[in-house]
N, C-alpha and C positions, 0 to 999 in steps of 0.2 A: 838407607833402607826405605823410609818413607816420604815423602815429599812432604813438607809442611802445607799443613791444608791455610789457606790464606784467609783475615781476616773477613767477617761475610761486613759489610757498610751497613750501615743502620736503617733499618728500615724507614721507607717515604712516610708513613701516617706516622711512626712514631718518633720522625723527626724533627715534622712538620707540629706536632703536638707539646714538644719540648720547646720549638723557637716561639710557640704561641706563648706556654707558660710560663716564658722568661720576656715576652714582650716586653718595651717600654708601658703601653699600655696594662697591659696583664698585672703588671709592678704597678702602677699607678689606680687600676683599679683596688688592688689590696692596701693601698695606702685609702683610699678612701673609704672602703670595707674597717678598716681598723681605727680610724678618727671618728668615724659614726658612731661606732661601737661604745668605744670609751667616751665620747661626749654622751650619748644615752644613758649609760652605766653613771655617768656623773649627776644627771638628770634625775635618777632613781634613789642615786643616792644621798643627794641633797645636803654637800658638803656646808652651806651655810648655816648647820643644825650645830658649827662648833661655837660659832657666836650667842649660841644659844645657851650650849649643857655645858660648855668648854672643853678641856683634854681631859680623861679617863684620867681619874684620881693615884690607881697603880703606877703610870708613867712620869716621871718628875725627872729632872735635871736635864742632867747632857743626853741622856736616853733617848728622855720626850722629845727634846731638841732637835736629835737627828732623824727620827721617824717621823716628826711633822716636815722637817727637809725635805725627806724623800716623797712624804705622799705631796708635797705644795709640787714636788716636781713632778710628778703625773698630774694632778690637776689642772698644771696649766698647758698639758700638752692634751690635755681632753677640754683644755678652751673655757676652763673657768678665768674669770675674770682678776688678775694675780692686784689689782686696790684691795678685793675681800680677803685673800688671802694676806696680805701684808696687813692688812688691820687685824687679821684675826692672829697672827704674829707677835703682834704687837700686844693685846688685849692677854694672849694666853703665858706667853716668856717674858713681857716686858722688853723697852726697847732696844739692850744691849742682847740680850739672847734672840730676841725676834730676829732684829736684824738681818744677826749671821745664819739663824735658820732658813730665813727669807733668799737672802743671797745666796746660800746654797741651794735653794729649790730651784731660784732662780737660772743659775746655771745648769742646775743639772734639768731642766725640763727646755731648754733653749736647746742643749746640748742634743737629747731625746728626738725635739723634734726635726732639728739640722739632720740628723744622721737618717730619721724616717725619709726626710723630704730629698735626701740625696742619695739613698740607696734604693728605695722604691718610685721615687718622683720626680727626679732629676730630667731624663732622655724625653719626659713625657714632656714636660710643666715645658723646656726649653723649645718646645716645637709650637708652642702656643704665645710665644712674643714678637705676635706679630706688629702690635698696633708700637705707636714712635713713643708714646709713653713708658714703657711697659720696657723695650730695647733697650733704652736712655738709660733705666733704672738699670739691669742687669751689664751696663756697661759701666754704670758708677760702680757699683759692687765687686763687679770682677775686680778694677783697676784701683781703687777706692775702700777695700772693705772694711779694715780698720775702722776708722774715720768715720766711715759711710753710718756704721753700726753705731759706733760710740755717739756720732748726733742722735740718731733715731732713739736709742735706751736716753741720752739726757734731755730729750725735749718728748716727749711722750704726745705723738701724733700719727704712730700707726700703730695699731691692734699688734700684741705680742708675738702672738701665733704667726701671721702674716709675714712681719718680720722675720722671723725662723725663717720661715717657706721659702721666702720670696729671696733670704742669704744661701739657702740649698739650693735651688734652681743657678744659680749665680756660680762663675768658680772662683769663689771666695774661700779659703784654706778655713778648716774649723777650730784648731786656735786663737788667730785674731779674731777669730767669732766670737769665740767662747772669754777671750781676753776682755775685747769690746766691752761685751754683754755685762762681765761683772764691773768693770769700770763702773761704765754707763749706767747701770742700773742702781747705784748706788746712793746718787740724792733722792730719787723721789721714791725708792725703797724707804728709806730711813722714814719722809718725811711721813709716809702711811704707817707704818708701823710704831712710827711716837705716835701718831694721832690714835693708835687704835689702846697704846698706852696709857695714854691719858682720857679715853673716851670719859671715865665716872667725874672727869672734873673740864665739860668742856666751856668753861670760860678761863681754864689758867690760862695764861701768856704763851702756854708751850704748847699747847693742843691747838690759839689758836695761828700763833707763829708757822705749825708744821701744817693747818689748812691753809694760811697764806701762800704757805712757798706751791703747795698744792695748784692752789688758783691759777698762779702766777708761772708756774713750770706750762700748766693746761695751753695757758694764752700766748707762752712763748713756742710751743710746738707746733700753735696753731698758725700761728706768721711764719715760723722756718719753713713746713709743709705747703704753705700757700704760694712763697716765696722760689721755695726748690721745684714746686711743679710747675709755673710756670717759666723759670728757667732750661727745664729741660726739654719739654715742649720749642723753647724759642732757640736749646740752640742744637738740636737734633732734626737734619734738613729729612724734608717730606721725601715718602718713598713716591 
């Protein structure tokens, strides 16, 4: 009876306006619209006031435990610094409950920021490695990431955040990320989170045992890093 009227194609402006707001860049600038944001918001909010008043008196046990989990896991994806966090861990549960709070913030704000950095920043961050450094690294990661990861979390010589990004950008699967991450993150987790337990008594043996390993983790990230970049440097030939 009628001929099927055929589908009309999509119009040029508002196709051309969809491929823009799916850009890699487009995604990339909302990733950086959204880590400003919440770094700001953490700025205003002045998370270190819990070293202060401590946790809200209503919240106590496993409760408190896992609502400091979760907010340690935004805050270190809004780029607070996860030493005060783990001493304030440690200070507020003591250091069998810090810990596991600690470690799970810790994955889950690793976690947070991997899936930001590869859903919104991946197509972008990968068109930007250009220099032999920078290559070197994302072809350890790809091939490596395991490993790659679990050095980086046991010798503490790149910023946390960075970390995250720099295993997003990389096709590193987020598992072994996320596996790494809590391995790795685990001794010098503990040792801030006793230290931040025993802050009211700091000449015991234990406060200052857990600043030694502190020191001594610092100085050992600081040779692995020094060590591994000029290795890849030397063995990644010049474009």
């Amino acid at each position: 009876m009628f001929d099927p009227v055929p589908a009309r194609p999509a119009s040029g402006p508002a196709l051309r306006l969809s491929r823009a707001l799916l850009s890699p860049w487009s995604r990339f600038s909302l990733l950086v619209v959204v880590l400003l944001g919440a770094a700001s918001t953490m700025l205003l909010f002045e998370p270190q006031r819990l070293l202060e008043s401590g946790w809200p008196t209503q919240l106590t046990g496993g409760t408190a435990a896992m609502l400091f989990g979760l907010a340690y896991g935004a805050l270190t994806v809004a780029f607070v610094p996860r030493p005060l966090l783990n001493i304030a861990a440690g200070a507020l549960f003591g250091a069998q409950t810090g810990l596991a709070a600690a470690l799970a913030g810790t994955v889950l704000g690793a976690g947070v920021s991997f899936m930001l950095g590869r859903v919104l920043g991946q197509d972008a961050l990968r068109t930007l490695l250009r220099g032999r450094l920078l290559t070197a690294a994302d072809g350890v990661l790809s091939r490596h990431g395991f490993r790659s990861v679990l050095a980086l979390r046991l010798f503490p010589g790149v910023p946390f955040a960075a970390a995250n990004y720099c295993a997003a950008t990389s096709r590193m699967g987020a598992p072994p990320f996320l596996l790494a991450t809590g391995l790795g993150s685990i001794p010098n987790t503990a040792a801030y989170v006793i230290a931040g337990s025993e802050a009211a008594s700091p000449t015991s043996p234990v406060f200052l045992a857990a600043m030694g390993f502190i020191v001594l983790s610092g100085l050992g990230g600081a040779l692995v890093a020094w060590r591994r970049r000029h290795r890849l440097g030397r063995d990644t030939p010049d474009n």
